[in-house]
C-alpha positions as CSV (number, residue, x, y, z in Angstrom):
1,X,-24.3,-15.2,24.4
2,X,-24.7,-14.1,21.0
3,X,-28.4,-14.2,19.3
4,X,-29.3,-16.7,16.8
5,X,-29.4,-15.4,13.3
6,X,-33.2,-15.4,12.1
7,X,-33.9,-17.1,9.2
8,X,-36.2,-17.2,6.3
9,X,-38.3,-20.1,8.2
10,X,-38.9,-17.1,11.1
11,X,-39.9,-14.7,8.4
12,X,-42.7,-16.7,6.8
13,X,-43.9,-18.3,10.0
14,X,-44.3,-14.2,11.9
15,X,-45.8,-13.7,8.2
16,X,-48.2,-16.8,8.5
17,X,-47.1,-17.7,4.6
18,X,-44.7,-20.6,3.4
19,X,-41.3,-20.2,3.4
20,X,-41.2,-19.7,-0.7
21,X,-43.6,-17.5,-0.8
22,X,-41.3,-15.2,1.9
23,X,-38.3,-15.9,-0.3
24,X,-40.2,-14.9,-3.7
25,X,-41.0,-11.9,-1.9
26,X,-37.6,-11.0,-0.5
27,X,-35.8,-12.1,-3.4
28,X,-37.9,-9.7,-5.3
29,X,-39.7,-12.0,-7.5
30,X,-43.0,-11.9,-6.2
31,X,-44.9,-9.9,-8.5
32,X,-43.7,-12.1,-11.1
33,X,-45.9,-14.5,-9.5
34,X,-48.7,-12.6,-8.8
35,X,-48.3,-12.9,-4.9
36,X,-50.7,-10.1,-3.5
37,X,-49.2,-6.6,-2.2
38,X,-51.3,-7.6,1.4
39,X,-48.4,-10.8,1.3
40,X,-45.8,-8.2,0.2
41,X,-46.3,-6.2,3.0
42,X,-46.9,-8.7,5.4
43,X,-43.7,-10.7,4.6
44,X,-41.5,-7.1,4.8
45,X,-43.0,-5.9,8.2
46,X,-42.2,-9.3,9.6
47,X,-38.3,-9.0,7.6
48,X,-38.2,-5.5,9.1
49,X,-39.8,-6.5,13.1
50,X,-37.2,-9.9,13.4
51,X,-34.2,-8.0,11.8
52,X,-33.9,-10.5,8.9
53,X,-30.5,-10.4,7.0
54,X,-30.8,-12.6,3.4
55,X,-27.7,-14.8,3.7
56,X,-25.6,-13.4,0.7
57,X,-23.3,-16.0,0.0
58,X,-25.8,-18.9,-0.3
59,X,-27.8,-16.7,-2.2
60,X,-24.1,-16.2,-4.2
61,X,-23.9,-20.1,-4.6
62,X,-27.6,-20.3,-6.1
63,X,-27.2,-17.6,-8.6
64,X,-23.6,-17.7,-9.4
65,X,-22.7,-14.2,-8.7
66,X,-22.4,-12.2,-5.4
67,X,-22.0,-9.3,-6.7
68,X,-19.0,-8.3,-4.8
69,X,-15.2,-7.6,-5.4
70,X,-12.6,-7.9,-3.1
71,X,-9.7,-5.1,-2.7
72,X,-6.5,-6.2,-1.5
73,X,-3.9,-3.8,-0.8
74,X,-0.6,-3.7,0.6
75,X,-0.4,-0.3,2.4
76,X,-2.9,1.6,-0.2
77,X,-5.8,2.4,2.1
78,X,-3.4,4.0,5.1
79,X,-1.2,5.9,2.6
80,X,-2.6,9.7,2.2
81,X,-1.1,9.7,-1.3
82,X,-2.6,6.3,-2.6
83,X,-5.9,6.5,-0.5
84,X,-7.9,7.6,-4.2
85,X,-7.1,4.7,-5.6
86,X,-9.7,3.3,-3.1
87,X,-12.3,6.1,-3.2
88,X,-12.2,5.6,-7.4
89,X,-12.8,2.1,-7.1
90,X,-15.8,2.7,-4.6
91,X,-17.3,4.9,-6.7
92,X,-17.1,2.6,-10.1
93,X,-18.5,-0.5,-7.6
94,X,-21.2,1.4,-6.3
95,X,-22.3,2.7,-10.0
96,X,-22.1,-0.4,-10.9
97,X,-24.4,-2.3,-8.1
98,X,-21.2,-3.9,-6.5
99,X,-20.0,-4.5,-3.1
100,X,-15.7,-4.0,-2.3
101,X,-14.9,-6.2,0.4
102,X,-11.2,-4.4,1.8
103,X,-8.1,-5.8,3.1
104,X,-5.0,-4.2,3.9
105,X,-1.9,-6.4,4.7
106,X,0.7,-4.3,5.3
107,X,2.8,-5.9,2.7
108,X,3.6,-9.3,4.6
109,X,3.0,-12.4,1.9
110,X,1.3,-14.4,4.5
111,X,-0.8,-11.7,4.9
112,X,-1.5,-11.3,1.6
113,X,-2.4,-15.3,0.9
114,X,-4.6,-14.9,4.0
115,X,-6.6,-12.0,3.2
116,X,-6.7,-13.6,-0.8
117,X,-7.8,-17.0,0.9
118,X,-10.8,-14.5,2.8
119,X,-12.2,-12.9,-0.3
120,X,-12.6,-16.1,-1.4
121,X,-14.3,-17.6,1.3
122,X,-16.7,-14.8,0.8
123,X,-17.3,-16.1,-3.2
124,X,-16.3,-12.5,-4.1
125,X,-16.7,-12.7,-8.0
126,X,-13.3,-11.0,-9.0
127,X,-10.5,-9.0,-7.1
128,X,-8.2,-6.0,-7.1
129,X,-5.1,-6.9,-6.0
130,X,-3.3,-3.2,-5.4
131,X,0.3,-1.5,-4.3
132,X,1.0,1.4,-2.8
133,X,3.9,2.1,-5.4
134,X,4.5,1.0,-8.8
135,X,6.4,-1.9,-8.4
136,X,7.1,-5.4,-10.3
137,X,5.5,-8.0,-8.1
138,X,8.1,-10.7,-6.5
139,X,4.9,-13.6,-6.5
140,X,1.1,-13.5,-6.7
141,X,-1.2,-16.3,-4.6
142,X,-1.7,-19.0,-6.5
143,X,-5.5,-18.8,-6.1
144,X,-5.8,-16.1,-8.2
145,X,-5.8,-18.0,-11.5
146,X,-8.8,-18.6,-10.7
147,X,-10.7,-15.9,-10.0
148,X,-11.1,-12.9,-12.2
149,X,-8.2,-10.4,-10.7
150,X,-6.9,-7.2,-11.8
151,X,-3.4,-5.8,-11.1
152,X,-3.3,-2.2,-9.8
153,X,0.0,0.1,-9.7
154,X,2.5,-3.4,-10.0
155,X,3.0,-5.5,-12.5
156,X,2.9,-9.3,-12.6
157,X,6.5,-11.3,-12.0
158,X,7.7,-12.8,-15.1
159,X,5.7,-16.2,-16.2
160,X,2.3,-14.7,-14.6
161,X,0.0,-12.7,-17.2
162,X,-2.9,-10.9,-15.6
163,X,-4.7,-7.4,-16.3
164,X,-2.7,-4.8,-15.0
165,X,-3.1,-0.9,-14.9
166,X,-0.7,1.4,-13.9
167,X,0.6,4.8,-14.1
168,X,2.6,5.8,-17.1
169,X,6.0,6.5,-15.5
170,X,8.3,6.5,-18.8
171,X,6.2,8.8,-20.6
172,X,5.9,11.1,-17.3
173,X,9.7,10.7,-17.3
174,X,9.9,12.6,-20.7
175,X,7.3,14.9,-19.9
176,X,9.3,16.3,-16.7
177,X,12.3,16.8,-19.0
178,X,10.2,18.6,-21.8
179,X,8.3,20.8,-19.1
180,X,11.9,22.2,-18.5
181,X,13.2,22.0,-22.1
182,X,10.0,24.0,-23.6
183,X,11.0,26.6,-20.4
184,X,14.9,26.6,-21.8
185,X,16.6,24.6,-19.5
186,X,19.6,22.6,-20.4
187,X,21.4,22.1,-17.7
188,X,19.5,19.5,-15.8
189,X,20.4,17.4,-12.4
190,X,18.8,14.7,-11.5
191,X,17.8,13.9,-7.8
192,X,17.5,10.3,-6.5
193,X,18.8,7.9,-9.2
194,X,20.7,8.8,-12.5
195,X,22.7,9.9,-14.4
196,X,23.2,6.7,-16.1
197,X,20.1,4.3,-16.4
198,X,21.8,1.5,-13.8
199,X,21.9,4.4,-11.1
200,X,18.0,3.7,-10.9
201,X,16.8,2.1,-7.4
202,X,16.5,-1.8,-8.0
203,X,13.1,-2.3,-6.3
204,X,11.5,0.6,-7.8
205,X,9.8,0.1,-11.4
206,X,8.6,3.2,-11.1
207,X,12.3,5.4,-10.6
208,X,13.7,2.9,-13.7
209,X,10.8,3.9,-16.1
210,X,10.7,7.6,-15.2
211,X,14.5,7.9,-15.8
212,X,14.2,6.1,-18.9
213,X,12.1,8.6,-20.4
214,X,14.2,11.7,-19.5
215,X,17.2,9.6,-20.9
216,X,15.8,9.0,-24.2
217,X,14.4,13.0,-24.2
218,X,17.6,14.4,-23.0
219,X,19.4,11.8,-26.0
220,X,17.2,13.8,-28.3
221,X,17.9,17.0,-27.5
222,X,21.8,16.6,-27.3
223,X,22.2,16.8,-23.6
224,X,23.0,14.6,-20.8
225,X,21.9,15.0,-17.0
226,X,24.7,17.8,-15.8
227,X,24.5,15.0,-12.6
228,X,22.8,12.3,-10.8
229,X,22.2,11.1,-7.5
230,X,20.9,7.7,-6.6
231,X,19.0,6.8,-3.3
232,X,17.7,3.9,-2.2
233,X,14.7,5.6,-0.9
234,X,13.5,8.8,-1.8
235,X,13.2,10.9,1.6
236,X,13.5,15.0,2.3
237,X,16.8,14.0,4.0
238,X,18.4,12.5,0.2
239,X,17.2,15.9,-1.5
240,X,18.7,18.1,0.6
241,X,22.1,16.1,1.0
242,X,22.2,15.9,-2.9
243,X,21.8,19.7,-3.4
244,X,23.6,20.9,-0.4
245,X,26.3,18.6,-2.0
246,X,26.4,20.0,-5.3
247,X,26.3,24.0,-3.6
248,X,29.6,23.0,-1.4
249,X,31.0,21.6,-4.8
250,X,30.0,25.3,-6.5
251,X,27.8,24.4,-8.3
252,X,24.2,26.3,-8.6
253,X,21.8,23.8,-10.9
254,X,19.9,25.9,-13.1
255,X,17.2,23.0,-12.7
256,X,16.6,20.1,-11.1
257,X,13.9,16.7,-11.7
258,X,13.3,15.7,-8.1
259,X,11.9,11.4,-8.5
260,X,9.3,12.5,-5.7
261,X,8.1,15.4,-4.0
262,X,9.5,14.3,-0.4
263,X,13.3,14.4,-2.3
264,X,11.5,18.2,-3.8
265,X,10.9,18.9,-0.2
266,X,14.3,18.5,0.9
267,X,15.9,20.3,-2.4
268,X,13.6,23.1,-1.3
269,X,15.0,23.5,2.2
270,X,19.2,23.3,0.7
271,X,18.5,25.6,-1.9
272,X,16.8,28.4,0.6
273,X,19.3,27.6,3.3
274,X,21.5,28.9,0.8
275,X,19.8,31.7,-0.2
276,X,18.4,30.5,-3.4
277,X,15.3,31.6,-4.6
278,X,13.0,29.3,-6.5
279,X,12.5,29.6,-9.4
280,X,14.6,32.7,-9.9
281,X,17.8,30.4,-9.6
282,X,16.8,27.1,-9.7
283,X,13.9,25.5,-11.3
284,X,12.3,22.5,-9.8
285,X,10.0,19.7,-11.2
286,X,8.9,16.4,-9.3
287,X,6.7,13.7,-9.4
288,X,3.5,12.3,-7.7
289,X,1.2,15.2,-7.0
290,X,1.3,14.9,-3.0
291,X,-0.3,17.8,-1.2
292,X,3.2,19.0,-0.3
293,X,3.7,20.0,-3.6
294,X,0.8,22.5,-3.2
295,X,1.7,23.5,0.4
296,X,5.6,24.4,-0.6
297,X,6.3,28.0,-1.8
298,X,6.5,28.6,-3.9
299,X,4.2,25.5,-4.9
300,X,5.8,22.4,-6.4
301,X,5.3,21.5,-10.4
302,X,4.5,17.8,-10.1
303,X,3.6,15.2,-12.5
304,X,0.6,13.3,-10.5
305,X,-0.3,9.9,-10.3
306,X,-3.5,9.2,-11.1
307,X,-4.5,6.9,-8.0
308,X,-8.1,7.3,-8.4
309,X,-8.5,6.4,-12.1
310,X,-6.1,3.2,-11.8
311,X,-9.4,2.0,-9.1
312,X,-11.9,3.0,-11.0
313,X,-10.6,1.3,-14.0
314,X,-9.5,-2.0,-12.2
315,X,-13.3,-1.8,-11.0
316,X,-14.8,-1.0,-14.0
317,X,-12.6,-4.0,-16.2
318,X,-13.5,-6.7,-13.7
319,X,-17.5,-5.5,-13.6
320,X,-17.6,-5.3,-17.6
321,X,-16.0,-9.0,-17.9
322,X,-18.6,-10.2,-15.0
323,X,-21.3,-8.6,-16.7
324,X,-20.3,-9.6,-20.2
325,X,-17.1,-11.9,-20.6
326,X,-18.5,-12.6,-24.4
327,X,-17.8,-9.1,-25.2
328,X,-15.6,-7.6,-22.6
329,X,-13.2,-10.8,-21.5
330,X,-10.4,-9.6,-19.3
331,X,-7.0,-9.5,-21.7
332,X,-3.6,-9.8,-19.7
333,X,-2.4,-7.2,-21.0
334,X,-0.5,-3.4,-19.4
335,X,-2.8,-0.4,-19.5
336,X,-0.8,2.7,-18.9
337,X,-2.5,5.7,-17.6
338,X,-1.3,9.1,-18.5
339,X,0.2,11.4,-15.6
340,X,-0.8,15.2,-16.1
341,X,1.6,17.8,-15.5
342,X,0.5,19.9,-12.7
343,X,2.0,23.4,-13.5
344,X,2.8,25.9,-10.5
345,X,5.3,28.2,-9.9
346,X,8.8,25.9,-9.3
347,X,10.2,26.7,-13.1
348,X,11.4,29.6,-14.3
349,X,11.1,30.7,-18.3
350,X,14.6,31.1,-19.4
351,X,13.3,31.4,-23.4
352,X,13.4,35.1,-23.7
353,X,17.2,35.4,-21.9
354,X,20.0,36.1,-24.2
């Protein structure tokens, strides 16, 4: 049989005080009154002997505040690759004095509304609401126009306007063109969507936005991709069939822009089945910063996501509106967070050749 909870009434009464002058004293706000340290210390060693817990939610429902967000993910906190996004937010509640409640849901709707309808029950004061991949959200619970909530790596579906922040995929797009451009490449193929911007993967926001940016680079430097090959899902298995592909065609690509390091992986295994050698005969750029793209050889150039500043932001809008909506109210607006080029040894510098 479980043990009933003590309550404030057992505090004061092993304390011999009233049962306001225990919650002054646990709530903090005794010296304001002048209640004597001998009471302090009386009313804690009794807290401490009974194992009293304050009840945070009704405390939540007297001040207003509970000083907690909740952090609702779909497959975030089991995914090696997204699992920053997590330990940034942590970090910008804990600076802040905040609680994050967690919730994964696997990516199930019902899920979702039940773990939303949770936080909730738990008076959180505002909530992440986070994907594991950029992506443009199909709904969003209802209940969340009423609570202060923050979009993380998806964005709303059209008619819904809510703060969102996510990785800046179309400018990443250009920048893994220009890496190679600056390095002399012209001959670019493109692995897992492309050439032309309709060959992108229809649920991924994230594959339409980066090719959209090496389009519009490639348009400006007089080029087109030299080919393109769309997958619905970017595994090692589609990188290696699209390069072994173009080697039994004849074709050696003097460079290719892999849409993730998984497709990199598999590019990596065709080209050295053949006897390739990277980057001596092909360069090789990718996306998302995984540690594979440190572990391959040679190691990967990858343009990484920046999963732990899109929590820590999230975080840190949703404490500064809770703090001080007068000056910091939450905008429903897109925040785009820059994805740094992480330079190793997959591109070759073809400047100086004739």
């Amino acid at each position: 049989m479980a043990s009933r909870r003590v309550t404030l009434a057992d505090v004061a009464r092993h304390a011999g005080v009233s049962s306001s002058t225990a919650s002054l004293v646990l709530s903090g706000r005794g010296r304001e009154l002048r209640i004597s340290e001998a009471v302090h210390a009386r009313v804690r060693e009794a807290a401490a002997t009974l194992g009293y817990r304050r009840n945070t939610i009704s405390v939540g429902l007297r001040k207003g505040s509970t000083n907690t967000i909740g952090f609702v993910s779909d497959t975030v906190a089991s995914s090696q690759l997204a699992g920053d996004m997590i330990k940034g937010a942590l970090a910008a509640a804990r600076e802040s004095g905040f609680m994050l409640f967690m919730s994964e849901t696997g990516g199930g709707a019902v899920q979702e509304r039940k773990a939303v309808e949770a936080m909730l029950d738990h008076r959180v004061d505002g909530l992440v609401l986070a994907s594991m991949f950029t992506r443009r959200r199909e709904e969003i619970p209802g209940e969340l126009d009423h609570i202060p909530t923050v979009l993380v790596n998806a964005l709303a579906p059209e008619g819904r306007r809510f703060p969102t922040v996510v990785p800046d995929e179309r400018a990443a797009g250009r920048a893994a063109v220009e890496t190679l451009l600056n390095a002399g490449h012209r001959e670019i193929h493109l692995i897992g969507a492309g050439p032309r911007l309709e060959d992108a993967p229809a649920a991924s926001e994230a594959g339409h936005l980066r090719l959209t940016g090496m389009l519009e680079v490639m348009a400006d430097a007089g080029i087109v991709p030299a080919s393109g090959h769309p997958y619905r899902s970017w595994n090692p298995s589609h990188g290696w069939e699209a390069v072994h592909d173009l080697l039994e065609q004849g074709t050696v690509p003097g460079a290719l822009v892999c849409f993730n390091d998984r497709l990199a992986l598999g590019a990596y295994q065709a080209l050295q089945e053949a006897g390739l050698r990277i980057p001596e005969d092909t360069s090789v750029v990718s996306f998302d910063d995984s540690p594979l793209a440190g572990w391959l050889r040679p190691a990967l150039t990858s343009l990484a996501i920046p999963h732990r500043t899109l929590g820590r932001m999230a975080v840190d809008m949703l404490v500064s509106s809770l703090q001080d909506a007068d000056r910091h109210p939450l905008v429903p607006q897109v925040l785009r967070i820059g994805m740094p080029v992480r330079t190793r040894g997959s591109i070759a510098d073809r400047t100086a050749r004739p």
